[in-house]
N, C-alpha and C positions, 0 to 999 in steps of 0.2 A: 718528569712532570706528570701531576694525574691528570686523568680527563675528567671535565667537570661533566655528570650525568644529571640531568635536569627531569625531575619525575613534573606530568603536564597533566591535570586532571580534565578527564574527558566522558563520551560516550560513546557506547558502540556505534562504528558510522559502517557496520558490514553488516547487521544482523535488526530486526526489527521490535526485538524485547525492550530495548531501552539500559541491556545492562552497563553499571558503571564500568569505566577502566580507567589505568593509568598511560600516556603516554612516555614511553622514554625515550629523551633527548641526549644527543652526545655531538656537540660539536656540528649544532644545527640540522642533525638528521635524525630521524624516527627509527630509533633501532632495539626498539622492541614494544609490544604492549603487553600489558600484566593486569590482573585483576585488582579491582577498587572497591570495597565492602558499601553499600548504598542502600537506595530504598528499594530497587528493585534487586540488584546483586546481594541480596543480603550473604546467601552462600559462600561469596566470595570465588566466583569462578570465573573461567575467560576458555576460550576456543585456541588451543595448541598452535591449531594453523595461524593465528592472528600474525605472529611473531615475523613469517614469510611475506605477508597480506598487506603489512604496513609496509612495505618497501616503494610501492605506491607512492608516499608522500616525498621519496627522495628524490622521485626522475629529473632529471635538468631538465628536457624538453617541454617545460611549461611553455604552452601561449603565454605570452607577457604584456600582448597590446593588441588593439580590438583593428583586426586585418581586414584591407576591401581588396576582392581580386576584381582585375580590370585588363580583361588582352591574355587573359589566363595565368595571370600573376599574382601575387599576391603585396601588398603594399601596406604598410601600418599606417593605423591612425590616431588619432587622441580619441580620447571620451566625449568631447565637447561635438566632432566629425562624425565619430558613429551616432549619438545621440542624433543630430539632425538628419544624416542619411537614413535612420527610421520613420523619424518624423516626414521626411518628404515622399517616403515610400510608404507612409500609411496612407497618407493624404490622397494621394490618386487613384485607390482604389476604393470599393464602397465598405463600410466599416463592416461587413457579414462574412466580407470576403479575405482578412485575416484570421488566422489558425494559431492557435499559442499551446503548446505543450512542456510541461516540464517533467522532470526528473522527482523521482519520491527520494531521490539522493539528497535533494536541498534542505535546507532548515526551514520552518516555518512560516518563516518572517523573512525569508526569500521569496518565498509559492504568495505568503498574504500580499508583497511591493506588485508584483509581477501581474496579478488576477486583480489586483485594483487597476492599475494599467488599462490593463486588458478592458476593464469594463466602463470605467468612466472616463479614459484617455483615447484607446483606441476606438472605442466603442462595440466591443465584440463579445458576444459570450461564448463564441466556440474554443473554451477552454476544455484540454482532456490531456492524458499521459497515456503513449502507445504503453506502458506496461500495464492498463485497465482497458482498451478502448473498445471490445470485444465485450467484457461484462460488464461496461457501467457500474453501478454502487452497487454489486451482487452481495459483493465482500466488503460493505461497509457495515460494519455492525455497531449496535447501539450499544453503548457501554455498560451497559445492568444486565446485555445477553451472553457478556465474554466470562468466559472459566479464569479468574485470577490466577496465579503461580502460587499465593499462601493457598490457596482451596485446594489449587492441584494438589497440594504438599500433604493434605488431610483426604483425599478420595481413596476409594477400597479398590477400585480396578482401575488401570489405561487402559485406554483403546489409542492405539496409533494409526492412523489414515492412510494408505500409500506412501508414506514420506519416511525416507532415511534420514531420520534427525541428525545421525551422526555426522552426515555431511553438509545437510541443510540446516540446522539448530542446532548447534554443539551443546549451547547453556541448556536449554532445556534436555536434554538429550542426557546432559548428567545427571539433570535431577532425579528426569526418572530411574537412572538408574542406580541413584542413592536410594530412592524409596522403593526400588528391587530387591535391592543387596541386604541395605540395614531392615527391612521393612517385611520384606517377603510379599511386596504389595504385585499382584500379579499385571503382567502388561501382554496384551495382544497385539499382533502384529495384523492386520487384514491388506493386501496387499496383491495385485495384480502379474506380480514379476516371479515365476517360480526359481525357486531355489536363492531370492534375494540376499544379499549379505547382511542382508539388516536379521534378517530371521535370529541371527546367534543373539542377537540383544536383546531378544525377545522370550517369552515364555511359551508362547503357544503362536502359531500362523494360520490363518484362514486366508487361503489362496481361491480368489476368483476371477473370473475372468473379466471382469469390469465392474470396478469401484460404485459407478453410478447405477448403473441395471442391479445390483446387492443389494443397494440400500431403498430401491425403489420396492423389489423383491419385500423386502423386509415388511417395508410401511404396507405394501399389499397382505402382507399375512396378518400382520398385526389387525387389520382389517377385517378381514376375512376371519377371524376368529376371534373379531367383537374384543380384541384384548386393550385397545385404549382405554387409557381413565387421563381424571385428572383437570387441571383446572382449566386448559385450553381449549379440550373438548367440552366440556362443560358449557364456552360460552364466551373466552378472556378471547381467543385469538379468531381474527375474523377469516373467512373466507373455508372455514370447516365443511358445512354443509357443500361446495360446490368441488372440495377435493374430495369427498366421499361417494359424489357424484358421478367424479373424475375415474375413479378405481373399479364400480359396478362393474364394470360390462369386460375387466382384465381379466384374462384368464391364468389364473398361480401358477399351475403345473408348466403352462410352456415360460415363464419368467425364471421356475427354478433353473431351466434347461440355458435359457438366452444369461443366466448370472453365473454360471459351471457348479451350482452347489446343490445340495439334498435337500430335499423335505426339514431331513432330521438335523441338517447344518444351521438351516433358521432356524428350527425349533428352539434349537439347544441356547445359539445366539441370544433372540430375542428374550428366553427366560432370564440369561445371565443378565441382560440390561435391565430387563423389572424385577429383579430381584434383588440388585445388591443399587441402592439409591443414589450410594456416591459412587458416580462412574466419569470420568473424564475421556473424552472426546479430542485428540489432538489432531491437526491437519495443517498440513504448507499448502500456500496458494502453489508455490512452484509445482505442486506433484497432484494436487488435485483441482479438477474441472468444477465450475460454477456450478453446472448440473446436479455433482455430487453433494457440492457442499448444501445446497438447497432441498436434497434429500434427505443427507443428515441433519439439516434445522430441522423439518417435517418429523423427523420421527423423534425428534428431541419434543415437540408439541404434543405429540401422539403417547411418550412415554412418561412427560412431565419432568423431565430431567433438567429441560432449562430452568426450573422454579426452585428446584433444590441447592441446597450449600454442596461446595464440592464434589459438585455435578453440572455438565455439559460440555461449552464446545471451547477449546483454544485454540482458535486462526492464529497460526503465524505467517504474519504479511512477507513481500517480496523481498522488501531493501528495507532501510532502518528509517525511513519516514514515509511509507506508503500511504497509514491512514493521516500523517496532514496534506497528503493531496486532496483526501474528500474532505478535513476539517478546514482548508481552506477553499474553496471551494472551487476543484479545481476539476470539476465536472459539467455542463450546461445548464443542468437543473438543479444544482444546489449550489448555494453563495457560500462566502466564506462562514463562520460559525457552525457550516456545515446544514445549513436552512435551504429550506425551499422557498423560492421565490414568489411567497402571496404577497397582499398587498398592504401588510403591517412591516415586515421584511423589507421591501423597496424602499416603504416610507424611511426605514432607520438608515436605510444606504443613501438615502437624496441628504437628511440633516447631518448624518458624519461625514460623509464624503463631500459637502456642498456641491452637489451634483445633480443636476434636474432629470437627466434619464441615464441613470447606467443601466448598459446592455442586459438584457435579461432573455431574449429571443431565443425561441427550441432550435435545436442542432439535434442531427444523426450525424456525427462526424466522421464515423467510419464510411457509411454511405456518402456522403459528401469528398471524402477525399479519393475515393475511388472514382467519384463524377469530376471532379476537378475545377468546385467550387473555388477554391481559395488561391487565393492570387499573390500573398503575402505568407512565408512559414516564418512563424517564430519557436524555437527548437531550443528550450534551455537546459542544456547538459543533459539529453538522453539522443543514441546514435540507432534512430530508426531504420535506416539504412543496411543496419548490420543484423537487428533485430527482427525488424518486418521490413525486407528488401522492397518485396514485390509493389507491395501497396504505398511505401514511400515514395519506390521511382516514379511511381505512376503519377501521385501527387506533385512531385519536383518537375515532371516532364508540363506540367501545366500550371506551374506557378511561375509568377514573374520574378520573385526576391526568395530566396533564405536566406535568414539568418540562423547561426546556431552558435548556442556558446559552448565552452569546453573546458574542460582542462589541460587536456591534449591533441594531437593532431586524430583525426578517426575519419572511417569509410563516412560520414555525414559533414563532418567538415569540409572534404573534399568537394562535396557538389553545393557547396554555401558561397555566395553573394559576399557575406558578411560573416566572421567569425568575432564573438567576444569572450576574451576569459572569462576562470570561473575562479572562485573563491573554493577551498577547502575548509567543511565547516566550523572547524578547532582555528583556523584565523581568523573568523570574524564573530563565533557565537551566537547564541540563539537555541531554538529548541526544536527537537522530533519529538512527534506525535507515534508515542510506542505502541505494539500490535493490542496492549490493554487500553488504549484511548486515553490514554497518561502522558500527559506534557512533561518529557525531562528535557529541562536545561544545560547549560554547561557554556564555557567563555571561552572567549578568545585568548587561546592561549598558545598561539603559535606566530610570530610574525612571517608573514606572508613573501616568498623570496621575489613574487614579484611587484611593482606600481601599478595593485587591483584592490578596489573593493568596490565589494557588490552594495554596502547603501551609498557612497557616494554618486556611483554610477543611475542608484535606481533614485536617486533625491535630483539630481540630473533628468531623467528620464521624467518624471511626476513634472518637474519644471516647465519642461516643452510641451507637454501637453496640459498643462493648466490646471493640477493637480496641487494642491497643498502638499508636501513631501512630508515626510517625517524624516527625523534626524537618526534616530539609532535604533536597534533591535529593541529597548526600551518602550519607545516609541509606539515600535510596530508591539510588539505583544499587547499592551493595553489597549492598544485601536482592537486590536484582532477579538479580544477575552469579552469586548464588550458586545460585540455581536453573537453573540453564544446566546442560546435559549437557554429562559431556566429551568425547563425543566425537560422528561425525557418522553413525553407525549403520551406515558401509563400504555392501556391496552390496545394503541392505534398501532402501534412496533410490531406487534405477533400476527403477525398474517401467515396460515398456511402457504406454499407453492405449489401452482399448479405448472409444474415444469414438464417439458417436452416429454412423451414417451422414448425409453433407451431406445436407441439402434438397436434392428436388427444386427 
């Protein structure tokens, strides 16, 4: 007898580009994935390791039912039992004092159910994701300031940031070096780690001792020898006069010494960036610091590179929905649509929501959870615990309830009140928000081996708390697409930073 193989069209749910793939099914398990030719995959390629990486979706030990431990046990419950044991544990505590964090691993239209919850049900806006909660929207970038992949595909130099694409970005990671190979396009490796393995996939290494004192280094020479031009100096990007102000009184010569480089190392640098206009800038959150990144915007300002075709910066986010945590607004000070909370904003949340105050109130939640504000964790599919131990336990040692969902059992589930399953996003559909600010879709196309889904559960949840539910991912995107601004606020985006001076 053959085996019937079931090709399942999907998206990457490991990496943050948004590339297409195929799922392959054999007898109800995921035993391979392969590349899908799409809008973003146009190349038609896929990361080797995937094939090991899906193995993931075959574990037996799914949670299968939303569990309450009691006497140090654990006990199943229905959805209809968890549902209320939320609802009675919200109730008793004051609505500032719930905490709601999700995973950039969810779909869209999981983070929009969850943050409306959050804000017209439960009444809280201290929404954030332990994998941002140190830099806030550092790394939310507006979509007219990100390097596309066609642009990349036509720029005359890389520059690669600290980051081993090979490991962290495989897809991009070939590109560049199809347009190495066929192209002869040269790529730099700048990088902290001597003798790196990444160096062989590179053309040239500039080894220093810290990423972010380099490029601060940099924007100081660039200064210092009056070499800005260009349209942000001129006048587009605010806060110029008070970062020129900022740099007076630094003295070059001990920066060259505090970044490990020459005189003649920046020199060389900085001509190769004003010289050749199409220059590509790539960078992983995983491998490079907020500080840094904020200096390479700066001198993207300073150089005019973000204004050019096939020049500036490609952020590649953590996991493969990071930016719909900030497009849905899954920060304090920005709502879904990815807006800040004035008071034309509210007004559109009070008439679609039919809600007279959803929570809108400031949070430091990293400071708050270290004070031991929150008395309620809501904790959906990310294992803080395991990630940021310290500052979790600390938070859990003075809360009254957690909840946490999963997909599996993890060091966070353990010290949870309340466990609820999770959906895998090819069972239920919906969309990630890719590191280019690009909504891809894809469907359900897997049934789910356990009795979960996350809109029943969340059309549940909206019910108890007196919420209008929505019925489907359908539903949710159109709610979600109409809170979007239409436009991208022109020259209020480019702001200089005036970011901390390096460590010594």
């Amino acid at each position: 007898m053959t085996s019937k193989y079931n090709i399942l069209p999907g998206v990457d749910p490991f990496n943050s580009e948004g590339f297409e793939l195929n799922y392959i099914e054999n007898e109800g398990e995921i035993i391979e994935i392969t590349p899908r030719q799409g809008f973003v995959n146009q190349h038609n390629i896929i990361d080797s390791s995937y094939t090991n990486r899906c193995l993931i979706f075959n574990r037996k030990d799914r949670i299968s039912s939303p569990l309450h431990k009691k006497d140090g046990k654990w006990y199943p419950l229905s959805i209809d039992e968890a549902v209320a044991l939320i609802r009675q544990k919200v109730s008793v505590v004051s609505p500032i004092e719930n905490a709601i964090f999700a995973s950039p691993e969810s779909t869209n239209e999981v983070l929009y159910l969850i943050q409306k919850w959050a804000r017209a049900g439960a009444k809280s806006n201290a929404l954030h994701s332990f994998h941002y909660l140190k830099d806030g929207d550092i790394f939310n970038q507006n979509k007219n300031d990100i390097l596309p992949i066609h642009e990349m595909m036509e720029s005359k130099q890389i520059f690669i940031i600290g980051s081993n694409l090979q490991q962290e970005h495989s897809h991009i990671h070939q590109l560049i070096q199809k347009r190495r190979n066929e192209e002869k396009i040269p790529t730099i490796f700048i990088t902290e780690i001597p003798m790196s393995p990444y160096q062989g996939e590179c053309d040239n290494t500039l080894l220093v001792r810290d990423l972010h004192t380099f490029f601060y280094t940099v924007n100081l020479y660039i200064i210092k020898n009056n070499l800005q031009f260009g349209i942000f100096t001129n006048g587009l990007a605010l806060r110029y006069e008070e970062f020129l102000q900022q740099m007076q009184n630094e003295n070059l010569e001990e920066y060259y010494l505090r970044a490990g480089v020459s005189e003649e190392i920046v020199k060389s640098f900085v001509k190769q960036v004003i010289n050749i206009p199409k220059s590509a800038f790539i960078l992983s959150e995983k491998s490079c610091s907020a500080s840094t990144f904020l200096e390479l915007k700066n001198m993207m300002f300073l150089t005019e590179k973000q204004a050019k075709s096939s020049s500036g910066i490609m952020l590649l986010k953590r996991c493969c929905n990071s930016q719909g945590l900030f497009d849905m607004g899954f920060i304090p000070h920005r709502g879904a649509g990815n807006r800040e909370f004035d008071e034309e904003y509210i007004k559109i949340l009070q008439e679609l929501w039919q809600c007279e105050s959803p929570a809108t109130e400031p949070h430091n939640i990293f400071e708050e959870l270290k004070n031991g504000i929150f008395k309620n964790l809501f904790i959906f599919g990310e294992n803080p615990a395991q990630s940021d131990s310290e500052l979790f336990k600390l938070a859990r040692k003075n809360a009254q309830f957690l909840c946490v969902q999963a997909h599996f059992m993890n060091e966070t589930c353990e010290m949870a009140d309340l466990i609820l399953p999770q959906n895998f996003a090819f069972e239920i559909g919906g969309s990630y928000s890719n590191c280019f600010k690009a909504a891809v879709n894809f469907e359900a196309v897997k049934a789910s081996p356990i009795a979960w889904n996350e809109f029943h559960f969340w059309t549940k949840m909206h019910n108890a708390f007196n919420i209008t539910p929505l019925q489907n991912s359908q539903e949710v995107f159109l709610e979600t697409i109409s809170l979007f601004a239409p436009s991208c606020c022109g020259g209020i985006r480019h702001k200089f930073s005036l970011t901390k001076r390096p460590k010594n």
